[in-house]
KETILUM-960424 format. One record per residue (C-alpha): residue number from 0; x, y, z; chain; residue in one letter. Coordinates in nm, 2 decimals, m for minus. Layout:
% residues N
n:xx:yy:zz:chain:res
NUM:X:Y:Z:A:A;
...
END
This chain:
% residues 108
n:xx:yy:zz:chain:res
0:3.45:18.16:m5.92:A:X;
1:3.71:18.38:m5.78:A:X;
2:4.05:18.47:m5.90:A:X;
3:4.28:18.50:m5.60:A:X;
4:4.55:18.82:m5.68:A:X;
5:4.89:18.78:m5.71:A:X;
6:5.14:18.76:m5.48:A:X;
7:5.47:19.05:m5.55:A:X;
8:5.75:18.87:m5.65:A:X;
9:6.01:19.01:m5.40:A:X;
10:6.37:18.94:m5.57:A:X;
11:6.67:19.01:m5.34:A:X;
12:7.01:19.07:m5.49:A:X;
13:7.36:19.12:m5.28:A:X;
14:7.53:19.46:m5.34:A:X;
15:7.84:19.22:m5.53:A:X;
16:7.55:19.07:m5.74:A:X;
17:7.35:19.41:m5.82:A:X;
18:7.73:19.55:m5.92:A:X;
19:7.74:19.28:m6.18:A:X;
20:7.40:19.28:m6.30:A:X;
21:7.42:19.68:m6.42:A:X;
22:7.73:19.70:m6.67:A:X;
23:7.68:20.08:m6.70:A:X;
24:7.44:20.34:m6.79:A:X;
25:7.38:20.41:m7.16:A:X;
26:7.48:20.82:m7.26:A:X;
27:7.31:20.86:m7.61:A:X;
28:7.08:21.14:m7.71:A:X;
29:6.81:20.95:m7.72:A:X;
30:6.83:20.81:m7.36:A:X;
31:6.88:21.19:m7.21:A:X;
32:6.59:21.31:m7.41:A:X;
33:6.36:21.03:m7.20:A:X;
34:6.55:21.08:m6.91:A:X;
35:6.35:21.41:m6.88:A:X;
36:6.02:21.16:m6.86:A:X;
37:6.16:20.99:m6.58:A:X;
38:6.38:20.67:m6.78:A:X;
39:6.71:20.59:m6.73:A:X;
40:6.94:20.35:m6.97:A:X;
41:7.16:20.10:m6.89:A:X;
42:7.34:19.84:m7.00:A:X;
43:7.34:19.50:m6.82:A:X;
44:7.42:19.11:m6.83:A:X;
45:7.30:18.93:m7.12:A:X;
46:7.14:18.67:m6.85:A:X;
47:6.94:18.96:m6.65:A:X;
48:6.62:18.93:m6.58:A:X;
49:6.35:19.23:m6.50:A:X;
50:6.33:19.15:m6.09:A:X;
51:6.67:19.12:m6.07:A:X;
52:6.73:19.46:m6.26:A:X;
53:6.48:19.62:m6.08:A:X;
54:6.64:19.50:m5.75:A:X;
55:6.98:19.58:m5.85:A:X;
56:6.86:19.96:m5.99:A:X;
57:6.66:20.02:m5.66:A:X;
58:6.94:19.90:m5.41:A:X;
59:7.19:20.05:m5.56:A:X;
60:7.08:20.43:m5.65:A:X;
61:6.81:20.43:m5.38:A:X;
62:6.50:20.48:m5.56:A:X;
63:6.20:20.32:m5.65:A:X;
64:6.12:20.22:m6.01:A:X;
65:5.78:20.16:m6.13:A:X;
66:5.84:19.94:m6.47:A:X;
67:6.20:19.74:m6.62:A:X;
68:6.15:19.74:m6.99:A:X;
69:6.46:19.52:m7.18:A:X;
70:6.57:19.46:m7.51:A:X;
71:6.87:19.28:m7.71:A:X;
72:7.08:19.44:m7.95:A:X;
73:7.25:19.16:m8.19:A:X;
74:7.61:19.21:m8.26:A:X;
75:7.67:19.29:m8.60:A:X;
76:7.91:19.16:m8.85:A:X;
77:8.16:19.41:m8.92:A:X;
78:8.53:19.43:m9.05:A:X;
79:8.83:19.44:m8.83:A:X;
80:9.24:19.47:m8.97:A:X;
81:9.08:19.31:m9.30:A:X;
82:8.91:19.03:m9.17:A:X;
83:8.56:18.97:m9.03:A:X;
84:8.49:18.96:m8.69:A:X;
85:8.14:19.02:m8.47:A:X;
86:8.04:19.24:m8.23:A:X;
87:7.89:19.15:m7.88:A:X;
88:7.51:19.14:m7.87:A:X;
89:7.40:19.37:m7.58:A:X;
90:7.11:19.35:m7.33:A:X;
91:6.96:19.69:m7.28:A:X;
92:6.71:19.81:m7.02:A:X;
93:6.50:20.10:m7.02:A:X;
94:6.39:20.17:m6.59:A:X;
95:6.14:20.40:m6.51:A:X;
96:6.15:20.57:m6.23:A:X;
97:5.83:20.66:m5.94:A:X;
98:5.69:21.04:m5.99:A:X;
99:5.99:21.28:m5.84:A:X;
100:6.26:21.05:m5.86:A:X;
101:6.58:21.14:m6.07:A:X;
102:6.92:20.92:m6.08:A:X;
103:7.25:21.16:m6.16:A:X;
104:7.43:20.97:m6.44:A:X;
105:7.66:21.30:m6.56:A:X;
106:7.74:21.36:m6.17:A:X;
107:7.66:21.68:m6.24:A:X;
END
């Protein structure tokens, strides 16, 4: 019995729809510490999904990314002018980048 191997899963994205997929990148401490490994942060659509990120992240900054890890940040409950109100739950992804490849967030 022989398993056949997969098939990549070639996603295309237009340039408007990689634009909207990536919300913007994520500036925290923690994401410049593991941009030194290679990982770059962003921010994008709640209804992303990895191909689509990783299309969007390759066509856009021209490089070639290995692994999209995501995860969701619920909004929490917090108070606003004295009454309750919720923040927005957030879809994060973590991209890492092929050996030698470097995206300038700073622009510096």
């Amino acid at each position: 019995m022989s398993i056949r191997p997969k098939k990549p899963i070639v996603t295309r994205v237009s340039q408007a729809k990689a634009y909207d997929t990536i919300v913007r990148p994520v500036i925290t401490e923690k994401a410049t510490m593991s941009s030194e490994n290679g990982q770059v942060s962003f921010v994008v659509r709640n209804d992303a999904t990895k191909p689509e990120i990783k299309a969007a992240v390759e066509m856009l900054f021209d490089v070639k990314v290995v692994t999209v890890n995501t995860l969701i940040t619920k909004g929490k409950i917090k108070m606003f002018r004295g009454r309750k109100g919720r923040r927005s739950d957030v879809k994060k992804a973590i991209v890492t980048l092929a050996e030698g490849q470097t995206i300038e967030i700073m622009g510096a």
